[in-house]
N, C-alpha and C positions, 0 to 999 in steps of 0.2 A: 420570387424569393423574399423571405421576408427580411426588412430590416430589422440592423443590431437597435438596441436599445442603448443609450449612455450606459456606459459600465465597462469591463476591462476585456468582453467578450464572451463568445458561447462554450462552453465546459460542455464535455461528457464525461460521464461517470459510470463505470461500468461494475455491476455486482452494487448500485447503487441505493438500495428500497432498504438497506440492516447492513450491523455492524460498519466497518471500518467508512467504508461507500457511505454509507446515511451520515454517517459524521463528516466525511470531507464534503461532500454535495452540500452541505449547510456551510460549512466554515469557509467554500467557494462562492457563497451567495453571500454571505456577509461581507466577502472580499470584494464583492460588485461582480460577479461574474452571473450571469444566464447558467444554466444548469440542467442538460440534458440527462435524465437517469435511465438507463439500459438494468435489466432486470429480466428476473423469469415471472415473481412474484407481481399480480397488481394490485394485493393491499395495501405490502408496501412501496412499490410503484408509487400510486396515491397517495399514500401519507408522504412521502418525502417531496412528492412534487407540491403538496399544498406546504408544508416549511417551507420550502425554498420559494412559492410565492409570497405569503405570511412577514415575509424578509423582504420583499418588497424584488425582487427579480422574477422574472420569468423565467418559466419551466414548461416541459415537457417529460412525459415516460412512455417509454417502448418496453411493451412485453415482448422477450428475445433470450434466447438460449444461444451464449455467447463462444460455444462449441460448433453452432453451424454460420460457418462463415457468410454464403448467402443471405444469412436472416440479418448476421452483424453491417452486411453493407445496406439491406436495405435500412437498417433502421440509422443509420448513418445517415442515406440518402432524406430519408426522413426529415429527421434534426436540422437537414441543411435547408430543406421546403418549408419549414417553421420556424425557424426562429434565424440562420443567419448562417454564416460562415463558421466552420470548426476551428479556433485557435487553439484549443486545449483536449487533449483525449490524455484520461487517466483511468488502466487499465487495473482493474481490482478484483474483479470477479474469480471466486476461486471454490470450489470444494474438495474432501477429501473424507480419508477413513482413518480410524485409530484402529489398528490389528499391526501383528508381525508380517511382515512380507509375504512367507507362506500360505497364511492364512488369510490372506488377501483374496478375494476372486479377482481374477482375470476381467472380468466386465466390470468391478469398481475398480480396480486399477485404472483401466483405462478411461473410463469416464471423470474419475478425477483427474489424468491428464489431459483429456481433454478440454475441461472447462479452464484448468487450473494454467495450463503451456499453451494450448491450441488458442484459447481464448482470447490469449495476450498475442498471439501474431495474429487471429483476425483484425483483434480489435485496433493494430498498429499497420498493420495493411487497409481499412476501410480508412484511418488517418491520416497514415501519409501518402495515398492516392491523392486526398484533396491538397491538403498541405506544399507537398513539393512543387506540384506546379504553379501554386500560388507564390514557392520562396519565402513562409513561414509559418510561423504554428509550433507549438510543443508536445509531446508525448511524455504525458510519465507512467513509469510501469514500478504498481507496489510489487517491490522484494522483502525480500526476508533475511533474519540474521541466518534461519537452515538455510538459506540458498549456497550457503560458506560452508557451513557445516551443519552434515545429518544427522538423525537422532533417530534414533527407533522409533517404532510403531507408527511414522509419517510418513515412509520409503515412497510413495506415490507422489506427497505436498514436495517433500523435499527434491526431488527430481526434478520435479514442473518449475520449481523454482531455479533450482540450477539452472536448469534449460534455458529459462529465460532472460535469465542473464549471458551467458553466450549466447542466444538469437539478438539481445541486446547491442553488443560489442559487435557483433556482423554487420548489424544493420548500422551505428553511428560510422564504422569504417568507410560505408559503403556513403553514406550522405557525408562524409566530411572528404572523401575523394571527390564528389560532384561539388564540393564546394555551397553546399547547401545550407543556408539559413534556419532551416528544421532545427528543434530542437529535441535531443532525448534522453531523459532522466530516470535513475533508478532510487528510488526512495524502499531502504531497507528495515524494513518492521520489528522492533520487539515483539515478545508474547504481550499482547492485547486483550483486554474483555470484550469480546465481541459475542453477537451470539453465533458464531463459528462451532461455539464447542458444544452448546444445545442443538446442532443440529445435523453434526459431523456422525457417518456412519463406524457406529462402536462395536468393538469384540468385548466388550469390558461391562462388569456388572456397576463399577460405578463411573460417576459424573465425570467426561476428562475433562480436564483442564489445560489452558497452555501454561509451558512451565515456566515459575516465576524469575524474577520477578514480573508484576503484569501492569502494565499498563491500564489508562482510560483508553478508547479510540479518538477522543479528543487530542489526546499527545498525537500520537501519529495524523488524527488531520490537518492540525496545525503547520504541522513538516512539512505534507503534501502542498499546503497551500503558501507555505514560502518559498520553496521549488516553485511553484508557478509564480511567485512575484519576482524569484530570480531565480532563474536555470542552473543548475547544477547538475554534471555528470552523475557523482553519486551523493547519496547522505547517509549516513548512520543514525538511525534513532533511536539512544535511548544509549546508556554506557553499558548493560547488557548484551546490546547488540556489537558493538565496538569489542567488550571482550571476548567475545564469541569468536567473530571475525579475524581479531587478532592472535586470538588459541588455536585458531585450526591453522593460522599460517606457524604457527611456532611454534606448538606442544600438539601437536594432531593424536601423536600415540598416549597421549597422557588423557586427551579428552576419548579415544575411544575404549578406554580401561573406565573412566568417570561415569559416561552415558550409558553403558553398559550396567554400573553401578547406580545409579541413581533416577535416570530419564523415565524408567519404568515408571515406577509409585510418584514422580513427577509430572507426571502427566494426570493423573487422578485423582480427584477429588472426593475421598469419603464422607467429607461432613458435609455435602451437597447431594439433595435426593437425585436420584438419576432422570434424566429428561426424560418425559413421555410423549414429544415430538418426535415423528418420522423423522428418518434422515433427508436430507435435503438433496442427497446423492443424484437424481433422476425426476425429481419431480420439485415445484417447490413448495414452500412452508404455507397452508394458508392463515391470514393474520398479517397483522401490523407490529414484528419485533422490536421493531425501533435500533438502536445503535449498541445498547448494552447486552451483554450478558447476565452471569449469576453471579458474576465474581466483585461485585460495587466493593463488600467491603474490603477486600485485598490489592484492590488497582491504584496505581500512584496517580496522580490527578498532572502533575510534571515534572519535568524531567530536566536537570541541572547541566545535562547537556546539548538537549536540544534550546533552551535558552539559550546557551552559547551558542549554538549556529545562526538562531533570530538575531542572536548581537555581534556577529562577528567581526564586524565595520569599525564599531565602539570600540569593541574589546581590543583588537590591533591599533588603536588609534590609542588606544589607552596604553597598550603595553609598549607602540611604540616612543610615546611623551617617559616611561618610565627611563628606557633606556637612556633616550636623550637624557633625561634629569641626572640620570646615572655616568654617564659621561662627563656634561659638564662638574658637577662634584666633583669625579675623577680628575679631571684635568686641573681645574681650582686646586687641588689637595698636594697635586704635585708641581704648581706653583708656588705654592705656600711651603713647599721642601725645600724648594731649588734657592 
């Protein structure tokens, strides 16, 4: 087995070679971590293993289609022959369709379930195989603000996501009854530029889009990579995502009157030529997409409250000094009565 190298440990990154994966698997090597990229694609495979050497970390990629569980623990097994022990697995890989339910086939349904739900219990089964018996290690599994609440024409993403968050909550029940050291995270997504949307299987003559407001994937790798420098059950990213989550628990029949009203022509991008990349559904893309999409000029670069999650230490430290000041004043004021 090979050894760890100085640094904070071996990362996998799964759905790792574009979009959201390409930005955390860099912003995890900047953080000092080693960074295994699981992938179907080996352009980019390749391109994100040489950034994340370039950053001065070791890497590896495995070409692996993160639907067939066998392929996901060998190349598990793999990572562990090369470079070290698994502390971190962050489960990302996902695709899907833009169509009505209906008009969905039955084989892209279920292939986007499968890469999208199935993916995320391989890839947290090949994890906490090693992990538990070692007594620790972390898992984080990208969610999404639809995992809370759906939206048309995603009926397939939005599922996988749900799903995943109940397989979620099973499995920390089951590791915090064994009293386990494991840790495992659900980092919840805004709408993102990634190239998801160039390469998402479309019913639609034009470009879709995720609906705004959008993101960099920088914002969201950021998140990912403060969850691993501290554990946290869940996070919200992005005040988007927070009102989402919080409208479906509060006004659910107001938002399904709203998406109904809006989420269509929301989802699509006119003033964007339509992509002339296959879909990604069944095969992958060939080429080196990199982390972006088409959306650069409409993506916010950060996010006022994911700062506040980075600083939340401060910020209570801060607010609790206000308090105190606010107290003593108080009390001063009502000596100065008496």
């Amino acid at each position: 087995m090979a050894e760890t190298t100085n640094g904070r440990g071996i990362a996998v990154v799964t759905g790792g070679s574009a979009g959201l994966g390409r930005a955390v698997s860099r912003e995890l090597a900047r953080r000092g971590w080693d960074v295994a990229v699981l992938a179907r694609g080996q352009d980019g495979i390749d391109a994100t293993v040489a950034e994340v050497q370039r950053i001065g970390r070791r890497s590896i990629g495995v070409s692996v289609d993160v639907a067939d569980s066998t392929g996901v623990e060998d190349a598990a097994q793999r990572v562990e022959d090369e470079l070290g022990p698994i502390s971190l697995w962050v489960n990302n890989a996902m695709t899907g369709t833009i169509s009505e339910f209906l008009d969905t086939a039955v084989a892209d349904f279920e292939r986007a379930t499968a890469v999208t739900y199935l993916g995320c219990v391989n890839g947290t089964r090949a994890a906490l195989s090693r992990m538990v018996p070692r007594n620790r290690g972390h898992v984080i599994q990208i969610g999404s603000a639809l995992a809370h609440r759906g939206i048309p024409l995603q009926a397939a993403y939005c599922g996988a996501k749900h799903a995943i968050h109940g397989f979620t909550d099973a499995v920390v029940s089951e590791l915090t009854h064994d009293k386990s050291k494991v840790a495992v995270s659900i980092v919840d997504m805004p709408a993102l530029n990634t190239t998801q949307f160039g390469w998402v299987k479309s019913a639609f003559p034009e470009h879709p889009q995720p609906v705004p407001p959008i993101f960099q994937p920088e914002v969201g790798a950021r998140a990912v990579a403060d969850v691993a420098d501290t554990p946290r059950r869940r996070t919200w990213v992005g005040i988007s995502t927070v009102e989402t989550i919080l409208g479906a628990r509060f006004a659910g029949r107001f938002l399904d009157w709203y998406l109904a009203k809006a989420a269509y022509q929301g989802q699509l991008a006119p003033d964007k030529p339509r992509s002339t990349v296959a879909p990604n559904l069944y095969e992958p893309v060939p080429g080196d997409a990199g982390a972006h999409g088409v959306f650069d000029d409409k993506a916010r670069t950060d996010s006022v409250q994911t700062w506040a999650i980075r600083h939340r230490r401060a910020l209570a430290a801060a607010g609790s000094a206000v308090v105190g000041a606010a107290a003593v004043a108080g009390a001063a004021l009502v000596r100065g009565r008496s």
